[in-house]
C-alpha positions as CSV (number, residue, x, y, z in Angstrom):
1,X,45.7,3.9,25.9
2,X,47.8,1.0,27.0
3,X,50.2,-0.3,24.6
4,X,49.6,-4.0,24.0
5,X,52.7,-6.6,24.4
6,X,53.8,-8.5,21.0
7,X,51.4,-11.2,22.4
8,X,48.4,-9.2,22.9
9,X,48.8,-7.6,19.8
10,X,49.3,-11.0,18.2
11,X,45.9,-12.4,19.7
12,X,44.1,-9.4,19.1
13,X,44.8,-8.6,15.9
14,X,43.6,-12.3,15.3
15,X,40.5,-11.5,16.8
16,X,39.5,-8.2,15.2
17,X,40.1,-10.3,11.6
18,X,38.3,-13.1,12.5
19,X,35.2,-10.6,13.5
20,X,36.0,-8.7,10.6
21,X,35.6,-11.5,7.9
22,X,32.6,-12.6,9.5
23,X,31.2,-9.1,9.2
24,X,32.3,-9.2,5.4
25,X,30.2,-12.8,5.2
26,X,27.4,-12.1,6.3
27,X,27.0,-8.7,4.5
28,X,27.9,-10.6,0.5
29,X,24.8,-13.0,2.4
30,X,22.7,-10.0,2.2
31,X,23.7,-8.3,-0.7
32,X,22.7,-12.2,-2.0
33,X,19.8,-12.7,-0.8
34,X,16.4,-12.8,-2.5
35,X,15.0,-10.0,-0.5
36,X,17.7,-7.7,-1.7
37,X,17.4,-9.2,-5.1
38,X,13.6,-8.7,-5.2
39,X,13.8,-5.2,-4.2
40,X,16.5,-4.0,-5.9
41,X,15.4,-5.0,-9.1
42,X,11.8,-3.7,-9.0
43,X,10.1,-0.4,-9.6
44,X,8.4,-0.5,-5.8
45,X,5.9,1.8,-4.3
46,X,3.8,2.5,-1.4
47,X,5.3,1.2,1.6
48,X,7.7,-1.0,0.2
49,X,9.4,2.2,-1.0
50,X,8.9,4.2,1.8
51,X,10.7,1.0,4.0
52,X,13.4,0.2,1.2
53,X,14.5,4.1,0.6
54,X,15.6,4.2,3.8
55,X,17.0,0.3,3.9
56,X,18.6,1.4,1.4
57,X,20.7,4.7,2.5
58,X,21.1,2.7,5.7
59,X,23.2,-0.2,3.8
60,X,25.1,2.1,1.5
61,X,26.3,3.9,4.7
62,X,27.0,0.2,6.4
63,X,29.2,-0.9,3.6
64,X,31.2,2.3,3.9
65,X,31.7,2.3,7.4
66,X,32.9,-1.5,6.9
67,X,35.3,-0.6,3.9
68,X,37.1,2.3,6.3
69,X,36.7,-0.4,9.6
70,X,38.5,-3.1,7.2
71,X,41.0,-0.9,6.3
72,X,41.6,-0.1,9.8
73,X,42.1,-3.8,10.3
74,X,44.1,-4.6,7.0
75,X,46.6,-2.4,8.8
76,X,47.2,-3.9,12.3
77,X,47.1,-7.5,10.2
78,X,50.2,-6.0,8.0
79,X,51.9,-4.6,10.9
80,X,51.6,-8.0,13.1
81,X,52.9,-10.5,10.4
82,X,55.7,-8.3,10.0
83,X,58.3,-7.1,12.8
84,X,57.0,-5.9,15.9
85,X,58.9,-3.5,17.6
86,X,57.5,-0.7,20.2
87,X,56.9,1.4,17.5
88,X,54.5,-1.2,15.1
89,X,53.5,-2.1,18.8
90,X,52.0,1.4,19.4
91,X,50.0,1.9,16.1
92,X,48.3,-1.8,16.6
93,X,47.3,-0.6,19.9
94,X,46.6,2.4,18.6
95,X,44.3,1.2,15.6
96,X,42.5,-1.5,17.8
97,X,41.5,0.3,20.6
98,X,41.7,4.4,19.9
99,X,39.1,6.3,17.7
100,X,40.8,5.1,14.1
101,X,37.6,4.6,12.1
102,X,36.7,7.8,10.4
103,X,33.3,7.3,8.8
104,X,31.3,10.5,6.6
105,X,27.6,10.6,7.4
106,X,24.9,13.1,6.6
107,X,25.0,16.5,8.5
108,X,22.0,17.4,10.3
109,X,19.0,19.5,8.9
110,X,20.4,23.1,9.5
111,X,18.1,24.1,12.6
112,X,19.7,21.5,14.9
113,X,22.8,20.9,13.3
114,X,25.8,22.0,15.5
115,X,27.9,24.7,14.6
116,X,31.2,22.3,14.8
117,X,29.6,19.3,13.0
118,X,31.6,18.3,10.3
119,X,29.7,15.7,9.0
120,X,32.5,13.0,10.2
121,X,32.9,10.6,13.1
122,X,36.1,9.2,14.4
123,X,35.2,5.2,15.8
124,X,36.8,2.8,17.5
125,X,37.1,-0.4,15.9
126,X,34.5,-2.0,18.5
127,X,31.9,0.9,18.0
128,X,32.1,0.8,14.3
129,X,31.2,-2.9,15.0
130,X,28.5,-1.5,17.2
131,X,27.4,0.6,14.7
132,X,27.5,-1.6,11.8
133,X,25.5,-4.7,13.8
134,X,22.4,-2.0,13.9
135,X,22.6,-0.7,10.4
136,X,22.3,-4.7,9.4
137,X,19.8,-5.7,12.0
138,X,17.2,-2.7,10.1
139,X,18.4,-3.6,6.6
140,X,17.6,-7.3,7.1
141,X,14.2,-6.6,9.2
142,X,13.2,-5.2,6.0
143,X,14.1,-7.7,3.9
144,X,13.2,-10.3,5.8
145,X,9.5,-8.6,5.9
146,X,9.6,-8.6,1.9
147,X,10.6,-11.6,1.7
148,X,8.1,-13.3,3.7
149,X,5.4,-11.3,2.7
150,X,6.4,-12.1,-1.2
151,X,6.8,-15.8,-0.5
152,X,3.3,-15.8,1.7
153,X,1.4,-14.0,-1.3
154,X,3.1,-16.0,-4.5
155,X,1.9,-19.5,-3.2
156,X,-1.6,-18.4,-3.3
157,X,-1.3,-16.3,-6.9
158,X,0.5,-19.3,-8.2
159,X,-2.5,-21.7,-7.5
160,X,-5.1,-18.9,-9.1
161,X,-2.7,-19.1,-11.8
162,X,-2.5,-22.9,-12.4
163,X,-6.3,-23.2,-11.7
164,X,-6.9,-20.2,-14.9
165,X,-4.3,-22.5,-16.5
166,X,-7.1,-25.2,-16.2
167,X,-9.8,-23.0,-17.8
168,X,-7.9,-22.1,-21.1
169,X,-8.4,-24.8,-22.9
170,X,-11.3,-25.2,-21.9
171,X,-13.1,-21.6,-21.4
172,X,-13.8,-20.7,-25.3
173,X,-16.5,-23.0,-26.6
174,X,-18.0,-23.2,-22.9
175,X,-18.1,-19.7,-21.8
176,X,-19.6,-17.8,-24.6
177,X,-22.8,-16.3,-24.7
178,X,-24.5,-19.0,-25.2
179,X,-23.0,-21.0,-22.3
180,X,-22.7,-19.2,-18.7
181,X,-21.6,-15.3,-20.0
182,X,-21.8,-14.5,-16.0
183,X,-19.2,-17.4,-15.5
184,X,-16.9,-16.1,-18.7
185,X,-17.7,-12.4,-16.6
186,X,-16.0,-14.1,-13.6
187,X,-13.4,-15.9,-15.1
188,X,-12.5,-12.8,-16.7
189,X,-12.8,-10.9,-13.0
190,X,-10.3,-13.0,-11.3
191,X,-8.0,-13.0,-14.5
192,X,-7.7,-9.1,-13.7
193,X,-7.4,-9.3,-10.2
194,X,-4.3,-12.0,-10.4
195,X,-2.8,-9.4,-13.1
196,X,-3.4,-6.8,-10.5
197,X,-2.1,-8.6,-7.5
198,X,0.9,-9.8,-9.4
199,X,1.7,-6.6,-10.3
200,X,1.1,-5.3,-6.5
201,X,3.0,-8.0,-5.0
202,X,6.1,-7.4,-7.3
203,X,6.2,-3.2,-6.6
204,X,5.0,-3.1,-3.1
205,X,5.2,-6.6,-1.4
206,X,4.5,-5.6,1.8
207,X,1.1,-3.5,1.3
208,X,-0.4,-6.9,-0.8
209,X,-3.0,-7.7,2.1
210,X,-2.5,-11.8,2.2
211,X,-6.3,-12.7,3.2
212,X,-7.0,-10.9,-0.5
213,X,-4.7,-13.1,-1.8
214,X,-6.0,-16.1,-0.6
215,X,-9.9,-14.9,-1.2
216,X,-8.5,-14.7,-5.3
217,X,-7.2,-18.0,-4.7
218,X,-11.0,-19.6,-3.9
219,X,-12.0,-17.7,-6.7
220,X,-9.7,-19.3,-9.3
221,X,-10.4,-22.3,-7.5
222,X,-14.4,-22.1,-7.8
223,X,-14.3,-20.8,-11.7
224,X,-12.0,-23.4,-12.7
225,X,-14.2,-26.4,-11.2
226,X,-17.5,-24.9,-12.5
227,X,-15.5,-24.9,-16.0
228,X,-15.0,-28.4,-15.6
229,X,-18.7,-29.2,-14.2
230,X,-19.7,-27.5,-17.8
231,X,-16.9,-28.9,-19.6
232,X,-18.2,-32.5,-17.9
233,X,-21.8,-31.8,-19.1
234,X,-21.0,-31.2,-22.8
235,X,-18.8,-34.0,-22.7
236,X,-21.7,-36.8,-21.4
237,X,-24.9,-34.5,-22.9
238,X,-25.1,-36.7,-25.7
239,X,-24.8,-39.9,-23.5
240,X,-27.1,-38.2,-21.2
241,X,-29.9,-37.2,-23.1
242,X,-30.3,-41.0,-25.0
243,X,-30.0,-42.8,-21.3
244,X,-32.8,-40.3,-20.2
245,X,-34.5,-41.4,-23.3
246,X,-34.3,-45.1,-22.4
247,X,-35.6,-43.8,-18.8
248,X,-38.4,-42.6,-20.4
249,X,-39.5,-45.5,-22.5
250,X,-39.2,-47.5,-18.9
251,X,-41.8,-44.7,-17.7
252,X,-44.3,-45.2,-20.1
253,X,-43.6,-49.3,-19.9
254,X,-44.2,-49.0,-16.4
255,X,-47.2,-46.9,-16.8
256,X,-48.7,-50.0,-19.5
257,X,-47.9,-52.3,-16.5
258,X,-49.6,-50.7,-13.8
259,X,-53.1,-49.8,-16.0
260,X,-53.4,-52.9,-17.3
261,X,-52.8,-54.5,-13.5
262,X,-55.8,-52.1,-12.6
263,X,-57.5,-53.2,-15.3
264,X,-57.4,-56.6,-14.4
265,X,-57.8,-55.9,-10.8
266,X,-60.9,-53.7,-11.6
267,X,-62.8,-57.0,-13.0
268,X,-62.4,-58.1,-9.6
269,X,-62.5,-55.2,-7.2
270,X,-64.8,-52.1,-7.1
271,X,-63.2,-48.2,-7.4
272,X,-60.0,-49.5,-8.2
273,X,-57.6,-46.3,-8.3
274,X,-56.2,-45.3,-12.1
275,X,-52.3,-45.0,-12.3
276,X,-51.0,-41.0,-12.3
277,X,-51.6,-39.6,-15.4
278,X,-48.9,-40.1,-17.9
279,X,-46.8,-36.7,-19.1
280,X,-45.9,-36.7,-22.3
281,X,-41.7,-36.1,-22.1
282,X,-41.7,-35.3,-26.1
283,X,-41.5,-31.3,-25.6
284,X,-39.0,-31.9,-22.7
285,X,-36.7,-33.6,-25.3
286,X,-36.9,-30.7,-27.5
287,X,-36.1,-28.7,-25.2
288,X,-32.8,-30.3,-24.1
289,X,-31.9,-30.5,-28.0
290,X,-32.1,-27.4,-28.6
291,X,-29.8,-26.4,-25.3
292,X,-27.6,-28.8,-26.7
293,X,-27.4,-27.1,-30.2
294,X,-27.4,-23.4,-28.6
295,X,-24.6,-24.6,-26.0
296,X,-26.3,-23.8,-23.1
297,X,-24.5,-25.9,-20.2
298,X,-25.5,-24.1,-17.8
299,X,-29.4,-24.7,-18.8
300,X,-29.1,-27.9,-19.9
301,X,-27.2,-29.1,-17.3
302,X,-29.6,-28.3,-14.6
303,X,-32.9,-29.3,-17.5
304,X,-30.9,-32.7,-17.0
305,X,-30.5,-33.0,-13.7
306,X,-34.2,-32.3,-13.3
307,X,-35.4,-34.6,-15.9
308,X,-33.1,-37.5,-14.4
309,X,-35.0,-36.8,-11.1
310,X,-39.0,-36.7,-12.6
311,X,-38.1,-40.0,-14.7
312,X,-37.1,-41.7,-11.8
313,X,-39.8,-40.9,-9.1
314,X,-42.5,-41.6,-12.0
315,X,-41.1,-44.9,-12.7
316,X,-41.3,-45.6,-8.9
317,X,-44.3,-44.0,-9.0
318,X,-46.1,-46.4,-11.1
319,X,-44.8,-49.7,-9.7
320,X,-46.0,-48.2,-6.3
321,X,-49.3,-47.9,-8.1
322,X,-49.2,-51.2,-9.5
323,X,-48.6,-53.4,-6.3
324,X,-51.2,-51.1,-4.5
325,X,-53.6,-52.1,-7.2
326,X,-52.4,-55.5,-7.0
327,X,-52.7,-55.7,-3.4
328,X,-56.3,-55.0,-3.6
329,X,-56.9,-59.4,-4.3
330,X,-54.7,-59.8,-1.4
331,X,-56.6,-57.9,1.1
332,X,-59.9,-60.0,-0.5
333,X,-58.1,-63.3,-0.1
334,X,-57.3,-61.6,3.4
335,X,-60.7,-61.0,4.4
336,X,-62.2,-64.8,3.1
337,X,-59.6,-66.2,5.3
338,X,-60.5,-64.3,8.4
339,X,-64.4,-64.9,7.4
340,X,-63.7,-69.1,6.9
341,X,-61.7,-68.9,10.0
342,X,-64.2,-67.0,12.3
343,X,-67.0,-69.6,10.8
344,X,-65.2,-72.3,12.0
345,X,-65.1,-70.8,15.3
346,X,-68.1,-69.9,15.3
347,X,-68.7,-74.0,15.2
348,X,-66.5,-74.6,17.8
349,X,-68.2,-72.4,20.1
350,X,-71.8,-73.6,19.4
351,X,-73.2,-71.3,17.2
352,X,-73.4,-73.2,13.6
353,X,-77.3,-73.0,14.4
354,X,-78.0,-69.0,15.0
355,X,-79.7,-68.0,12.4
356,X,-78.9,-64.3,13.1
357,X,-74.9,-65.4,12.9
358,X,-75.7,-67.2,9.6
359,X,-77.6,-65.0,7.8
360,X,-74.7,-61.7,8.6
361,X,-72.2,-64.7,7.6
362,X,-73.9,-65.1,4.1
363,X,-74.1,-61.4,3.8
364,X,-70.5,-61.0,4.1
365,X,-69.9,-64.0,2.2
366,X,-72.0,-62.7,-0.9
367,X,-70.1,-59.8,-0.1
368,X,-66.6,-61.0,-1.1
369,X,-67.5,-63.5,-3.8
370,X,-69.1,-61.1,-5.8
371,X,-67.7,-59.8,-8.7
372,X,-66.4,-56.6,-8.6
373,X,-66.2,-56.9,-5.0
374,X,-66.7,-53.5,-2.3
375,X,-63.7,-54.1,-0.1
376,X,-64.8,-51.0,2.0
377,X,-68.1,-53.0,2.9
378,X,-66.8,-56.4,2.7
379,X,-64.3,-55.2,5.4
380,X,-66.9,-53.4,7.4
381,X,-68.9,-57.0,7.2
382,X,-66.1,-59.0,8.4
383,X,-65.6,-57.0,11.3
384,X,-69.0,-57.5,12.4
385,X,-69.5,-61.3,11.9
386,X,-66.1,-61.3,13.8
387,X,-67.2,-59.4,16.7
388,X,-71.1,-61.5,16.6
389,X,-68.8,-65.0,17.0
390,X,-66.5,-62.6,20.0
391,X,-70.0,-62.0,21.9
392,X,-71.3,-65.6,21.8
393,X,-67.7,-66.6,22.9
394,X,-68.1,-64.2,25.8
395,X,-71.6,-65.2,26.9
396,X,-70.8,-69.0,26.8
């Protein structure tokens, strides 16, 4: 060992108590932190425990070999603000740089422990350092892993939680047996499981599986909106079930419409089509009453969904009828046209005079001017005095 001059041993003492309150900072930073807090205070298991037991023999043994290294230190600072003669000179050098740090650590298992082990170790000031800097590196990978994992699992619960929070107020009068007993079965499922993973995440952070986590999350999330969807359906099923009974009176008005616009049609036109029949919605109603009265949201939501639909497509339904029946006189008024038009081509091209082209024109004509009128052959008729006028075109 070289002894240090009174400005070496000035600087270095300097040094070693600048390193050493660093040291002391960081280790009150872990003895603060959340990951020591969260498992310190809990009663962990499974592999938390397994990790933290030996975390935790680890940092006791750190903060002893610290409290024996700061002593070390505490000494060369007294000894270099006071006098330093060759004397003081020697034991700063000797504290900074010679084996000075004795620390106590556990003796080996008996079958490989040496036969001069005493269970001591004499450091130097820079490999207690050494030393220490590992012991914190596996503390803090530890708690760093805790602490992550805890963080990356409590989001997740916390939003299962707020969306069971949502349910409660709602859940009693909508989740009975009369309501959806397989949705009160689930909401009662993923209440467990949140218990379950709470508990888990609290005594063993690091064996909570995180895709679990977030698969309890979607579940919390799913109960709670189909809560709401039943919660939205007893609200409105009042309101529902009169605007469906409004729907229906617009089904049967445009049922009226559309029969008596074939009846009218019908004095006209031959085999006029009848409307769709007309179902009767009475025993649907009472059905949807009674769901109401019983509390069946589930039921009666979907009875209302589906009535909503058939009330709809038969109104549509019968105004499609209606202008089919009344296009019938169009396609007549159609067909006269062509026939008039075709007649006065027919002049045009000579053949006012053909008694063959007259008499199939008078044919037709009787045809559509007769009362009720066969559109099928009065078509057919048209077509054919049209294509008798074509060939005398095409001859002359």
């Amino acid at each position: 060992m070289i002894t240090m001059n009174r400005q070496q041993a000035v600087d270095a003492v300097a040094k070693a108590s600048a390193e050493r309150d660093t040291i002391q900072a960081n280790l009150l930073d872990l003895d603060g932190s959340f990951g020591k807090r969260l498992l310190t205070g809990a009663q962990l298991t499974g592999v938390t425990k397994e990790r933290w037991d030996q975390a935790a023999a680890t940092l006791a043994s750190l903060w002893e070999t610290y409290a024996t290294y700061s002593g070390v230190i505490d000494r060369a600072v007294a000894l270099a603000a006071g006098k330093l003669g060759q004397r003081e000179l020697t034991e700063v050098s000797t504290l900074l740089s010679s084996p000075s740090v004795e620390i106590t650590r556990a003796l080996a298992p008996l079958a490989r422990r040496d036969l001069a082990d005493t269970g001591r170790d004499q450091l130097t000031p820079a490999t207690a350092v050494s030393h220490m800097r590992r012991a914190f590196a596996q503390v803090t990978d530890v708690l760093s892993a805790a602490e992550q994992a805890w963080n990356a699992a409590a989001g997740p619960l916390n939003a299962a939680a707020a969306s069971l929070a949502r349910v409660d107020p709602l859940g009693a009068p909508l989740l009975n047996v009369g309501g959806d007993p397989a949705l009160a079965a689930e909401v009662a499922e993923v209440r467990a499981e949140l218990d379950r993973l709470r508990a888990a995440l609290n005594a063993d952070p690091l064996g909570v599986a995180l895709a679990e986590v977030n698969r309890l999350r979607d579940r919390a999330a799913a109960v709670a909106a189909r809560t709401a969807e039943l919660a939205q359906i007893r609200t409105g099923a009042v309101q529902r079930i009169a605007a469906l009974r409004t729907a229906a009176d617009a089904v049967r008005a445009a049922y009226s419409d559309a029969q008596q616009a074939r009846e009218r049609v019908a004095v006209k036109i031959a085999a006029v089509p009848s409307p769709p029949p007309l179902a009767d919605p009475a025993p649907r109603f009472a059905a949807l009453d009674s769901m109401l009265a019983a509390g069946r949201w589930t039921r009666l939501g979907s009875e209302l969904d589906l009535l909503e639909r058939e009330l709809a497509a038969a109104v549509d339904q019968f105004h499609q009828a209606e202008r089919a029946v009344v296009s019938l006189l169009a396609q007549r008024d159609e067909l006269r046209g062509l026939l008039d038009a075709y007649k006065a081509k027919a002049a045009r091209l000579g053949g006012a005079e053909d008694p063959g082209l007259s008499r199939l024109y008078d044919q037709t004509r009787d045809l559509l001017w007769t009362a009720p009128c066969d559109l099928t052959a009065a078509a057919a008729a048209v077509t054919s005095y049209q294509q008798a006028v074509l060939a005398i075109g095409a001859r002359r």
